[in-house]
C-alpha positions in Angstrom: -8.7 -101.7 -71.0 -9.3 -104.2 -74.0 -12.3 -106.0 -74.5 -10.6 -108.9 -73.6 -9.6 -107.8 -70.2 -12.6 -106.3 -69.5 -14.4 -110.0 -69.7 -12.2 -111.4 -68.3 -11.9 -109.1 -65.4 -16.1 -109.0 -65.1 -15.8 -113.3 -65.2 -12.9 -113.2 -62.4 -15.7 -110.6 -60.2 -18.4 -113.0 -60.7 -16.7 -116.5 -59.8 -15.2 -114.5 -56.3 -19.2 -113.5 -56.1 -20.6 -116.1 -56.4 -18.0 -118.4 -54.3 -18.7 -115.7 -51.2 -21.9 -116.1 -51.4 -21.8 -119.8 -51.4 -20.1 -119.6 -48.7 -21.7 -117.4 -46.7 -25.5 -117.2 -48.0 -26.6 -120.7 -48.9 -25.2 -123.8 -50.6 -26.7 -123.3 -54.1 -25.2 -120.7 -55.2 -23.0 -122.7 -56.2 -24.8 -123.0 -59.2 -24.4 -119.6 -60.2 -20.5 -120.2 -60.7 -21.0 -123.8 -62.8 -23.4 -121.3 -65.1 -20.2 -118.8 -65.0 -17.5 -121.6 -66.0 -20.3 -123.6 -68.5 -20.6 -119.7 -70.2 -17.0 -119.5 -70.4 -16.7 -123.0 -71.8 -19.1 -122.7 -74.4 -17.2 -118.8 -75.3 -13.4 -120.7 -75.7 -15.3 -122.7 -78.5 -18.1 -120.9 -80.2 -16.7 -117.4 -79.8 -20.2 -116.1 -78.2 -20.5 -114.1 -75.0 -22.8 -111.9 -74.3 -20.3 -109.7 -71.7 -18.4 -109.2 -74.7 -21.3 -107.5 -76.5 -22.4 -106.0 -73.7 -19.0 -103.9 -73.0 -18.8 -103.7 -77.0 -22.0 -101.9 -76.9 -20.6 -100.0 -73.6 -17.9 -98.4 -76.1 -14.8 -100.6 -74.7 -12.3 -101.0 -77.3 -11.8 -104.1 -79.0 -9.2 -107.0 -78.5 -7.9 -110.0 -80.0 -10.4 -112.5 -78.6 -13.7 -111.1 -79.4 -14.2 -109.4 -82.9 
């Protein structure tokens, strides 16, 4: 798996998360998955995401997206 899946993949995990627990804990965690689609925003245009480093410091092999 590419680095690019891999966040991808991690990003996909955390909006199903968070929209479960939304529905089924409380109301506000909504929140959690506008912070997941701001992050992923601010990533298509700066470049920066720190689930990239982090599975580039896990040893995952790099892709197109994130150098």
């Amino acid at each position: 798996m590419t680095l690019d899946r891999a966040v991808m993949a991690f990003a996909g995990v955390m909006i199903l998360l968070s929209v479960v627990l939304t529905a089924w804990v409380s109301p506000y965690w909504i929140w959690f998955t506008v912070f997941i689609g701001l992050n992923m925003l601010q990533a298509a245009f700066t470049g920066f995401c720190p689930a990239a480093m982090i599975f580039r410091a896990l040893g995952v092999k790099a892709g197109c997206a994130f150098h």
